[in-house]
TORMIVO-64947 format. One line per field, with one value per residue: residue number from 1; residue in one letter; x, z, y of N, C-alpha, C, O, CB in turn. Coordinates in steps of 0.001 Angstrom, whole numbers. Each point is the difference from the previous one (the first is absolute). Glycine has a CB too. Example, Ala and Ser with C-alpha at 12.3 -4.5 7.8 and 13.67 -1.06 7.14 Angstrom:
2
num = [1:2]
residuo = [A:S]
n.X = [13190:1542]
n.Z = [7800:-1966]
n.Y = [-5690:2223]
ca.X = [-890:820]
ca.Z = [0:60]
ca.Y = [1190:1190]
c.X = [900:-770]
c.Z = [0:730]
c.Y = [1200:1090]
o.X = [1036:509]
o.Z = [665:169]
o.Y = [-19:1108]
cb.X = [-2928:675]
cb.Z = [581:-2314]
cb.Y = [-1154:-1736]
END
This chain:
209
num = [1:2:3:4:5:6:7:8:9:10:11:12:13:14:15:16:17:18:19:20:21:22:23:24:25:26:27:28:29:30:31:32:33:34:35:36:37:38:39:40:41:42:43:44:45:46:47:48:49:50:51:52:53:54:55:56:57:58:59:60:61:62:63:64:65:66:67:68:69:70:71:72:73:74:75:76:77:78:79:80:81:82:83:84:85:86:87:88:89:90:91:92:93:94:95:96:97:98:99:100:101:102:103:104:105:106:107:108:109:110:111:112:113:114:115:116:117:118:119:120:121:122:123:124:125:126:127:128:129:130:131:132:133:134:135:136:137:138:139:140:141:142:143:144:145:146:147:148:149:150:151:152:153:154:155:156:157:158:159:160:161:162:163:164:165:166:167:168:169:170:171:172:173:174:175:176:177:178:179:180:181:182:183:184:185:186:187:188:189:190:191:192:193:194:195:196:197:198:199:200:201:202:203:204:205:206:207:208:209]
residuo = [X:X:X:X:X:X:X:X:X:X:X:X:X:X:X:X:X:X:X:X:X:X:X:X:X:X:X:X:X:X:X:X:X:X:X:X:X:X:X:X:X:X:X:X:X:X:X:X:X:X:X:X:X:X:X:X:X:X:X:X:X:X:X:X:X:X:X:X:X:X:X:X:X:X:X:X:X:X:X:X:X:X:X:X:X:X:X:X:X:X:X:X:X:X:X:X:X:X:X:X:X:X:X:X:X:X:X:X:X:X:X:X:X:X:X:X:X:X:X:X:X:X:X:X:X:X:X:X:X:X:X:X:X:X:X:X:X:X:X:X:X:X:X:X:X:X:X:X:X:X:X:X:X:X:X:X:X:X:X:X:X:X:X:X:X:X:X:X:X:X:X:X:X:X:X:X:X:X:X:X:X:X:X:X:X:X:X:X:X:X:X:X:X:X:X:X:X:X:X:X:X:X:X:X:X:X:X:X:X]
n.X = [870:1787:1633:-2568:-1588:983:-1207:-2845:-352:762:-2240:-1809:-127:-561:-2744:-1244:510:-1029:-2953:767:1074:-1622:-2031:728:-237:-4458:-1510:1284:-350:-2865:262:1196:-3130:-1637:854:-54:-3570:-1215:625:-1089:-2389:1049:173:-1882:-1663:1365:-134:-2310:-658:1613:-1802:-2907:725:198:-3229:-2316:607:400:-3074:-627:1026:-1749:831:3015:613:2020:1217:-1228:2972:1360:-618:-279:2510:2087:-930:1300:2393:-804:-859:2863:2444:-271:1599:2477:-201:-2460:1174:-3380:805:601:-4162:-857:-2573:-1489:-2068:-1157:-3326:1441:2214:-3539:-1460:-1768:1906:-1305:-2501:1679:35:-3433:2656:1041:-3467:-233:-3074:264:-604:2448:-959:-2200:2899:705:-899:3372:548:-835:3163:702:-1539:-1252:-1460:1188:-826:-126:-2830:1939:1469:3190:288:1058:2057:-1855:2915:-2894:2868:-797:374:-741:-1626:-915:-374:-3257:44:-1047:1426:-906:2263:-210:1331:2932:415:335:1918:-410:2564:-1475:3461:765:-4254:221:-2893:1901:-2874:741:-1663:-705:3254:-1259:-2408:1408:-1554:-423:-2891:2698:1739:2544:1846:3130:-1238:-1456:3593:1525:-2222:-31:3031:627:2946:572:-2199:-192:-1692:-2122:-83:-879:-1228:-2164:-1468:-1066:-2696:2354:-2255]
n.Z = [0:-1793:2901:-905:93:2837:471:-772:2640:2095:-845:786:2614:1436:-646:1764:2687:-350:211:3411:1375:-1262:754:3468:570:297:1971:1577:-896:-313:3201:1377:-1873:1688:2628:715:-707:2280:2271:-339:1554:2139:319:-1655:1585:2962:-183:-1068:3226:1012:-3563:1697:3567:-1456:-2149:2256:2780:-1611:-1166:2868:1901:1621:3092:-1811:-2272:2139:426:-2279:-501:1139:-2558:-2596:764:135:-2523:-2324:913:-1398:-3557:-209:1556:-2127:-2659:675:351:-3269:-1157:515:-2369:2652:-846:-338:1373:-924:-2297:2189:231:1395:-2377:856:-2331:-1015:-3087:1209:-11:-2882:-1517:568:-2665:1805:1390:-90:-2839:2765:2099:43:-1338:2108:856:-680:2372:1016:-1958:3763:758:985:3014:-1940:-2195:-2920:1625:-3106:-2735:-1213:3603:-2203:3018:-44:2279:84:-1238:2560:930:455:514:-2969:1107:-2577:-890:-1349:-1970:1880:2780:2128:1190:-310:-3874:597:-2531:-280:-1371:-1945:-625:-2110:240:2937:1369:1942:2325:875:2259:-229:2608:-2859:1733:-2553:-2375:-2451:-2585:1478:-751:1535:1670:262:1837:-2477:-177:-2586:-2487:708:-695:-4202:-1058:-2998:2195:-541:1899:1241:-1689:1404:-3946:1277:1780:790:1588:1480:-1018:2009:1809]
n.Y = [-1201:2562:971:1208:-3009:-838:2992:-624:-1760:2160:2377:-3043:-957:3118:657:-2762:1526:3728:-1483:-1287:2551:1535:-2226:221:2528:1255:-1764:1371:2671:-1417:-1152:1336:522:-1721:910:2558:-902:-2101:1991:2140:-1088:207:3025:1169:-971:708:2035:475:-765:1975:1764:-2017:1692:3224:-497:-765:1705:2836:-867:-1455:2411:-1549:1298:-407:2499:1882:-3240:-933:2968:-983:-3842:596:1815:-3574:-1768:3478:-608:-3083:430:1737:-1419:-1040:2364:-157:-4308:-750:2298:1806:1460:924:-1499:-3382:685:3477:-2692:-4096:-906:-1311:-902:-342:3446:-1950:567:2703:-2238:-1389:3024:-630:-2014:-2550:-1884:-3795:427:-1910:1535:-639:-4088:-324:599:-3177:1161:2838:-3300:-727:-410:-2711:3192:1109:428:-1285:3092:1140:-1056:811:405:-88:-764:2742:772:2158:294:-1392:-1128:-2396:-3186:-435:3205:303:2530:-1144:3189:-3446:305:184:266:-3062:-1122:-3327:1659:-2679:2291:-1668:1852:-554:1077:-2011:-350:1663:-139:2599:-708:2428:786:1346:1075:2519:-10:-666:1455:-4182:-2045:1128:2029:-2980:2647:253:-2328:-1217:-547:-2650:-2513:579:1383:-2747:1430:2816:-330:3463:-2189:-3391:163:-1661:2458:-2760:2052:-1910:2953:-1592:2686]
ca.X = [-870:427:108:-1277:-522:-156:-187:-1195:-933:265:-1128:-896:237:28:-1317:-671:-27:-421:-1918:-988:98:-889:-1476:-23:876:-954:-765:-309:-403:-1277:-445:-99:-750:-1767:17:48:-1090:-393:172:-59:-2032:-314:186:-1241:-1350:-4:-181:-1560:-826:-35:-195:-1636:-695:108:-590:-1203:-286:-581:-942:-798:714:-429:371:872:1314:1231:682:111:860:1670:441:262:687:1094:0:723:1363:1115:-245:605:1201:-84:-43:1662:1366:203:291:-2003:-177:-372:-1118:-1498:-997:-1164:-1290:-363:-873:412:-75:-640:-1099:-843:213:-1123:-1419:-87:-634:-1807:18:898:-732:-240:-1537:-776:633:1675:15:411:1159:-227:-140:1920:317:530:840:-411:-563:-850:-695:1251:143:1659:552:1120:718:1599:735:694:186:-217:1630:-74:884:-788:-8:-1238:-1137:-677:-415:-1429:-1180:-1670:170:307:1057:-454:-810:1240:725:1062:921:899:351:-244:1120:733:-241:70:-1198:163:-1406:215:-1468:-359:77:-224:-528:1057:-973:114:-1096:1068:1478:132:813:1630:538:-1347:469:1103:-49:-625:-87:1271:615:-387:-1654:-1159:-1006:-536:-1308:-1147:-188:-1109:-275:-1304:-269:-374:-153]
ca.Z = [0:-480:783:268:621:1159:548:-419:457:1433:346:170:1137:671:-144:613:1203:327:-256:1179:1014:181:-51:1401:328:-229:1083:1196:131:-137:1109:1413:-354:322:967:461:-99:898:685:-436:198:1448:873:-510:562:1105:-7:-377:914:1983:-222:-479:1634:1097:-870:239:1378:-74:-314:1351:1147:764:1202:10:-1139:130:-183:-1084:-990:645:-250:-1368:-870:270:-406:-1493:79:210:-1529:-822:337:-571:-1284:-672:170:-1112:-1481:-389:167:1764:96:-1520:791:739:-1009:-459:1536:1041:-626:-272:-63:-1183:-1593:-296:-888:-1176:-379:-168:-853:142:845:-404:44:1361:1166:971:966:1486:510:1054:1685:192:131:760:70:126:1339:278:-897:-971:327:-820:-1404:-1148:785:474:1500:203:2088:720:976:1232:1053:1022:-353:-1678:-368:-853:239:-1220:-158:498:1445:1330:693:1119:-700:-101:-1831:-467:-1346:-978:-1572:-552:-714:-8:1289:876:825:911:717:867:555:-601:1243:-182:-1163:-965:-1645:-483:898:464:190:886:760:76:761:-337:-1592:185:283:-1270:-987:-705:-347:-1005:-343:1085:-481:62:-1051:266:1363:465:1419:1139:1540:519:1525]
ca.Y = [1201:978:1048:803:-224:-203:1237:305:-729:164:1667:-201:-638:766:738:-651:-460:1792:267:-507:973:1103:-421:-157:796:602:-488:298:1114:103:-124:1329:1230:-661:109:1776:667:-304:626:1670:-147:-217:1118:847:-600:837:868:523:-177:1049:1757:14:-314:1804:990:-429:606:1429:576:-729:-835:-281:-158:-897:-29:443:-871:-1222:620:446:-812:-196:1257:-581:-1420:515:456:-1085:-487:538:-903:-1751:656:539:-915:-280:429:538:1138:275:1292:-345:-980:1606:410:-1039:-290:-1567:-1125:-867:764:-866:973:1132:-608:35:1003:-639:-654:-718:-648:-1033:431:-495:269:-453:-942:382:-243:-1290:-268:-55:-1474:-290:-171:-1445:724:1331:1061:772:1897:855:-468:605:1059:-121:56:495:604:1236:200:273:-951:-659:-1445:222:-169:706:1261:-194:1456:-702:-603:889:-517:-1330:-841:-1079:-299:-982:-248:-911:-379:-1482:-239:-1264:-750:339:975:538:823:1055:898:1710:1026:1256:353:594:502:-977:-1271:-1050:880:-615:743:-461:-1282:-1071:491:-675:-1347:-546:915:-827:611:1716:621:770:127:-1049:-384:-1484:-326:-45:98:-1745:189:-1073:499]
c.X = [897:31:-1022:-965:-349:-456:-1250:-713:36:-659:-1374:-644:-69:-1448:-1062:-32:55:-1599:-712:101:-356:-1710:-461:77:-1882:-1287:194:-157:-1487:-958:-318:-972:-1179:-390:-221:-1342:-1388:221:-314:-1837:-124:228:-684:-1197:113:-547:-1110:-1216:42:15:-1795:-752:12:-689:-1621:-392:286:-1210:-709:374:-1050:801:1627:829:1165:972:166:1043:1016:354:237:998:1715:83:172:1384:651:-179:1018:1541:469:233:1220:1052:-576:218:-1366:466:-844:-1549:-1145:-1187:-1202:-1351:-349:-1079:571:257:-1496:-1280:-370:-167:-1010:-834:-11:-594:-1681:-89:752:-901:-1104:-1993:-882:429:1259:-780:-295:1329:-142:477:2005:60:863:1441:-86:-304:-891:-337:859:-857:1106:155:653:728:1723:469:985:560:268:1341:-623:1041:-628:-246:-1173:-1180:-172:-435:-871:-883:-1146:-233:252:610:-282:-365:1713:-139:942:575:599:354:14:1236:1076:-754:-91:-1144:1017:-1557:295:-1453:394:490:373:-575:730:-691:148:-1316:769:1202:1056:1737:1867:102:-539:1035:1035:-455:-623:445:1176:838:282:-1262:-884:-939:-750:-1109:-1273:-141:-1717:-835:-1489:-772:243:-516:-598]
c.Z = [0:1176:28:-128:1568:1275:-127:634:1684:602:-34:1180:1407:197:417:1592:585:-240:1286:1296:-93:163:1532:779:-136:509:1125:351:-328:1538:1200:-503:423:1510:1146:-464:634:1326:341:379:1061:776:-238:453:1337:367:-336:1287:1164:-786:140:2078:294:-1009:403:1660:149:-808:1033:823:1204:1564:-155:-1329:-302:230:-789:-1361:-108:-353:-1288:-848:11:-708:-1726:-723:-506:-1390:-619:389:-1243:-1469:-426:702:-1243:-1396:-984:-620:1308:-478:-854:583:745:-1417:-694:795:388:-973:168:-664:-1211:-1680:323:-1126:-1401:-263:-492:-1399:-180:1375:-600:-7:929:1201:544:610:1355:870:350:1334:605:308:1619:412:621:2025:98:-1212:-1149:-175:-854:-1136:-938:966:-148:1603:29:1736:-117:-86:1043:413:934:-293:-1323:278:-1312:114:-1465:187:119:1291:1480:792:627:-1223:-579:-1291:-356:-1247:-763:-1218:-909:-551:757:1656:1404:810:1027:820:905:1020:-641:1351:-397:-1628:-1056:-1583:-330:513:752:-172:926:379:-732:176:-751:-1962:-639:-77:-1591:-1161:-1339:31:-907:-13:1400:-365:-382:-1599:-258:999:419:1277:679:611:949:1621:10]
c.Y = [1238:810:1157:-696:-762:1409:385:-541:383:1542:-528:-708:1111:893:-989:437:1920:408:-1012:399:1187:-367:-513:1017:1578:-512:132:984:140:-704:385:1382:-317:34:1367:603:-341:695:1489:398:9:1347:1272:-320:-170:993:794:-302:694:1200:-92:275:1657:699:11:313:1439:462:-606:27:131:517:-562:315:991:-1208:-811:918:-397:-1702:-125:773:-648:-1074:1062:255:-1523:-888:845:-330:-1183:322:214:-1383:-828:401:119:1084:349:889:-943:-655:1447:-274:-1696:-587:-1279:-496:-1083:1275:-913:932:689:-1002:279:1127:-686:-712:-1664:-1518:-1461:172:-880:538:-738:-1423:59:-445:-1464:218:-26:-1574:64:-885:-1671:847:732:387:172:1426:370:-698:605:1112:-628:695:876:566:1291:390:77:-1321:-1096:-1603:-351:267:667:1510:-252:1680:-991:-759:74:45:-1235:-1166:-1131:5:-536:351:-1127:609:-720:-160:-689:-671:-48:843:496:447:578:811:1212:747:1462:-162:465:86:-1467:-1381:-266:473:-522:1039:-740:-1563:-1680:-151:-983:-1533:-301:768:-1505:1413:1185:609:774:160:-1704:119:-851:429:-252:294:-502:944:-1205:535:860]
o.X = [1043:-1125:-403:-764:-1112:-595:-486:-1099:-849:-436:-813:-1210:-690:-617:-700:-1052:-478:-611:-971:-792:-13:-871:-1160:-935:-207:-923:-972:-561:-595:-1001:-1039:-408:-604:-901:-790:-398:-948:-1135:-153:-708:-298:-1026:-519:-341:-1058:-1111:-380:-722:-911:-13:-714:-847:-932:257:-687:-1123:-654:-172:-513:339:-1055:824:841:1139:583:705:1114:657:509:1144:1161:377:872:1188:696:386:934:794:934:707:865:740:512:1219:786:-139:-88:1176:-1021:-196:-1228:-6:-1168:-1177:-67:-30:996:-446:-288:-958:551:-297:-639:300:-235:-674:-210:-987:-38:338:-648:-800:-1111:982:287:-1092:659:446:-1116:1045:793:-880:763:-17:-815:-974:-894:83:1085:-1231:1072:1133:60:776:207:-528:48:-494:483:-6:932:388:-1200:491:-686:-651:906:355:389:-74:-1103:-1067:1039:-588:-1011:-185:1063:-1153:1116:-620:538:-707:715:269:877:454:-617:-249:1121:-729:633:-1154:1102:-459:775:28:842:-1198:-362:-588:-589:539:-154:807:144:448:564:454:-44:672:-83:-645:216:-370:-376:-264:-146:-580:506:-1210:-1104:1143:-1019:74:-1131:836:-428:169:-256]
o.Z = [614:478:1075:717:421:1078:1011:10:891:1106:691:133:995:1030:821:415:1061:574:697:858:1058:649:393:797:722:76:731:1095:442:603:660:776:619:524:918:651:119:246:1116:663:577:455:840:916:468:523:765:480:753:830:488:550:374:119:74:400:863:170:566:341:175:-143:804:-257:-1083:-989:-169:-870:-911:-445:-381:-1151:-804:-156:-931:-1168:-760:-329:-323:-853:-863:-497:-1048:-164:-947:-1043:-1188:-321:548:-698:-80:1152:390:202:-1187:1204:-360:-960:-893:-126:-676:-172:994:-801:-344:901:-163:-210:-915:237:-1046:809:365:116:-826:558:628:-281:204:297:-480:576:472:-443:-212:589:846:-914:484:-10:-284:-439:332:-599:158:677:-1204:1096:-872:-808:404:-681:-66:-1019:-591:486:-702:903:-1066:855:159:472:405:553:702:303:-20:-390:246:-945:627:-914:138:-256:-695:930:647:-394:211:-743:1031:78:-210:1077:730:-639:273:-91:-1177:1080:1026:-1095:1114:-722:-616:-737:-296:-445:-1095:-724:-20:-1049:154:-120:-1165:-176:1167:214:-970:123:-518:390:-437:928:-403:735:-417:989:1065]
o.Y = [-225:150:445:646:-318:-29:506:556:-9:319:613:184:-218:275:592:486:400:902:297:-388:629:579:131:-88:976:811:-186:26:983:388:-12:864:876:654:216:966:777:408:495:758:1046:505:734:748:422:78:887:874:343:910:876:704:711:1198:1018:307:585:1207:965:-1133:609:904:403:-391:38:-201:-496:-572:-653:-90:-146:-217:329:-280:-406:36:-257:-881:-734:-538:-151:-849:-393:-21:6:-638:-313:168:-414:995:-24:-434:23:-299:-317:257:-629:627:-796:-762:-869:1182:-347:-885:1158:499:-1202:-704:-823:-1160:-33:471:386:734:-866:113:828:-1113:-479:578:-810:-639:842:-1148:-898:-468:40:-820:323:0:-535:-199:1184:744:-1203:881:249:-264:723:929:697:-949:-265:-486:835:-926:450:757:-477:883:523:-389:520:-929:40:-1179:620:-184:457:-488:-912:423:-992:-1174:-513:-666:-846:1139:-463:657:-232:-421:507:-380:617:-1052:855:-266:28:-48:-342:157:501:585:-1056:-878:-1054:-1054:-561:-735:-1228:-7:-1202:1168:-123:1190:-365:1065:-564:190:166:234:535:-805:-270:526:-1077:-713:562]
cb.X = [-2919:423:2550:1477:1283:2313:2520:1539:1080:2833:2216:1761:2191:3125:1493:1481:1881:3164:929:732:1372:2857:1423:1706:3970:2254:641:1253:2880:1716:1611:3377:1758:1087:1838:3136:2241:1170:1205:3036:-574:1731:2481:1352:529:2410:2153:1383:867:1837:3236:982:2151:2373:2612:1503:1155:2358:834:-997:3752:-1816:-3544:-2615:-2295:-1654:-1297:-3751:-1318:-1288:-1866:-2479:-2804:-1104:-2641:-2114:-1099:-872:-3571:-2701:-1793:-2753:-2413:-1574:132:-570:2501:-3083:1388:3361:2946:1681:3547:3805:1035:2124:-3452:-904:3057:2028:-33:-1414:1493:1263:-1195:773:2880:-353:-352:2010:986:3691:1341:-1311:-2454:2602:582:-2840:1608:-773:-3892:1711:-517:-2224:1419:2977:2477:956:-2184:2534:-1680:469:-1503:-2347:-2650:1019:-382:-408:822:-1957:876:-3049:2515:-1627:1448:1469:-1560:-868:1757:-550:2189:784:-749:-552:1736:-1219:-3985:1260:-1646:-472:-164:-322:-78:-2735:-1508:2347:1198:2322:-3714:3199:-2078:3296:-1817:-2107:-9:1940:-2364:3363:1085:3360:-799:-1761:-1166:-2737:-2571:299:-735:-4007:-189:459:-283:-1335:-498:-765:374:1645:-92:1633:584:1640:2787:-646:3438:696:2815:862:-1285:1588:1851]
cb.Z = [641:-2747:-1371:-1337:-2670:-2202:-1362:-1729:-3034:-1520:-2123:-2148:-2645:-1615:-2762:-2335:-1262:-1590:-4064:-1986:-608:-2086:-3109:-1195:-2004:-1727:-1847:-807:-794:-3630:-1756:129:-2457:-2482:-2162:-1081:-1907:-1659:-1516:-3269:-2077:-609:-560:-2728:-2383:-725:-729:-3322:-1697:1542:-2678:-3768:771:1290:-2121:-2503:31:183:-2906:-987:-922:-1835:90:1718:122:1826:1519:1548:1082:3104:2143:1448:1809:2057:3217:1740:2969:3280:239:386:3550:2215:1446:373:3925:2480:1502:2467:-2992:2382:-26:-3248:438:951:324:-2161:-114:2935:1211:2116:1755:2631:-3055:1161:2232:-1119:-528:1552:440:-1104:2244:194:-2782:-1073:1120:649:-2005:188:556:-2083:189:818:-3645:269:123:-3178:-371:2870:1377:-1696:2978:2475:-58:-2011:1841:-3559:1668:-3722:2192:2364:-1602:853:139:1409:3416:-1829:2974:-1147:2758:-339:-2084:-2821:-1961:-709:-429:2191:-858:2407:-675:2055:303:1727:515:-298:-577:-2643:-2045:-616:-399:-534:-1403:-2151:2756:-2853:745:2602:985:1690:-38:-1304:-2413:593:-1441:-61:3334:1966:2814:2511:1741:2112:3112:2254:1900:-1778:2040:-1500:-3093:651:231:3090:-46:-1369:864:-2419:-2:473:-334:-2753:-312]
cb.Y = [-1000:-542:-1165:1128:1014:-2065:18:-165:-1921:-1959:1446:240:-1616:-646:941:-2140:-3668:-151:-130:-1332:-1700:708:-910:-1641:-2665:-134:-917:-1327:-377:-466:-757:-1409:-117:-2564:-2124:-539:-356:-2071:-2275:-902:-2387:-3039:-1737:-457:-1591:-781:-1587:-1548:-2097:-2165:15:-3311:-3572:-874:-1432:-2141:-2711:-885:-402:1:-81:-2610:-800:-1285:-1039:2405:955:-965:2148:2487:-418:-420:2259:1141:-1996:764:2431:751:151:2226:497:-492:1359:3550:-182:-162:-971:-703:471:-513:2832:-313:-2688:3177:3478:-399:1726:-1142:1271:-1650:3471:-2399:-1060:3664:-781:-2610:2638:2902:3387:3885:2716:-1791:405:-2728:1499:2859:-1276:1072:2874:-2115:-1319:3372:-1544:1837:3683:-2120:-94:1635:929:-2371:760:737:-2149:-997:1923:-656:-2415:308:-2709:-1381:642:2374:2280:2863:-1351:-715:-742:-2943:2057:-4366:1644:-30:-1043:1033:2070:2781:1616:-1378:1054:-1226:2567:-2314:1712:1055:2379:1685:365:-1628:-953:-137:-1056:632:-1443:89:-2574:2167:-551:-892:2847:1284:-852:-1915:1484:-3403:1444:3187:2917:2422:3139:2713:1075:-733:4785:-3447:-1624:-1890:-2002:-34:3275:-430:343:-2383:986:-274:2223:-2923:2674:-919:-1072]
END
């Protein structure tokens, strides 16, 4: 075999093995990129729910919602924190609603010509109630050992979580009020969440109390 073509084969060879590294080398940036945007959501959507709570108790207050502020005004701080160490945009999530809110009502051309189905009856778990349907999960940043915090539930009321994505429950108690069906504190968040993620998509919640 001929000296150039041995050379010829061998660039080729080279260029092979320089494209499948980039092509690798490009997945995973797509990957950590996903991941990070996973994250980002989550904390955003956080965040929206405790701007929505202090927003909603200054147009309504009460006896009690100077302190429920001063709390939430701190669990804002501690989201946005969570924002600039994961490399978010600090803040986002202000001109966004809850993750679990429900879409706006089709336009009247776009509306179904029968009536709507009647709802079915909530499925029962194998203990309790399932509650918070299509709702997503997410956390407060509050501190403390695991509880909840709901806009339909009342302090004292027990809620079981699950992640369907790997499975993991946690039950907790409602012990304050918040813009979410289902808001689980730091701690409760930790026991089901997956790795990088602040944000539960599958999730299932029990009444069980």
């Amino acid at each position: 075999m001929s000296r150039k073509r041995t050379v010829s084969r061998r660039k080729k060879i080279v260029m092979l093995v320089t494209a499948v590294a980039l092509v690798g080398g490009g997945a995973a940036v797509m990957a950590g990129t996903s991941q990070a945007s996973v994250a980002c959501d989550g904390l955003a959507g956080a965040l929206a729910n405790n701007e929505k709570f202090i927003a909603d108790q200054r147009a309504a207050p009460d006896a009690l919602s100077d302190a429920r502020i001063a709390n939430r005004e701190a669990v804002v701080e501690e989201i946005k924190r969570k924002q600039a160490a994961s490399g978010c945009e600090v803040g986002q999530g202000s001109a966004q609603p809850p993750a679990q809110d429900a879409p706006a009502d089709p336009p009247a051309s776009q509306a179904p010509a029968e009536p709507p189905a009647r709802a079915a009856p909530p499925a029962q778990g194998a203990d309790g109630e399932q509650v918070c349907a299509g709702s997503t999960v997410t956390l407060s940043g509050e501190a403390g050992p695991p509880a909840a915090s709901s806009n339909e539930f009342p302090a004292g009321t027990t809620l079981r979580v699950t992640n369907l994505d790997n499975n993991r429950s946690v039950t907790v108690e409602v012990t304050s009020t918040s813009g979410s069906c289902v808001l689980l504190n730091d701690a409760a968040f930790e026991e089901v969440r997956e790795p990088g993620k602040f944000l539960i998509r599958r999730a299932l919640v029990e009444r069980t109390g």
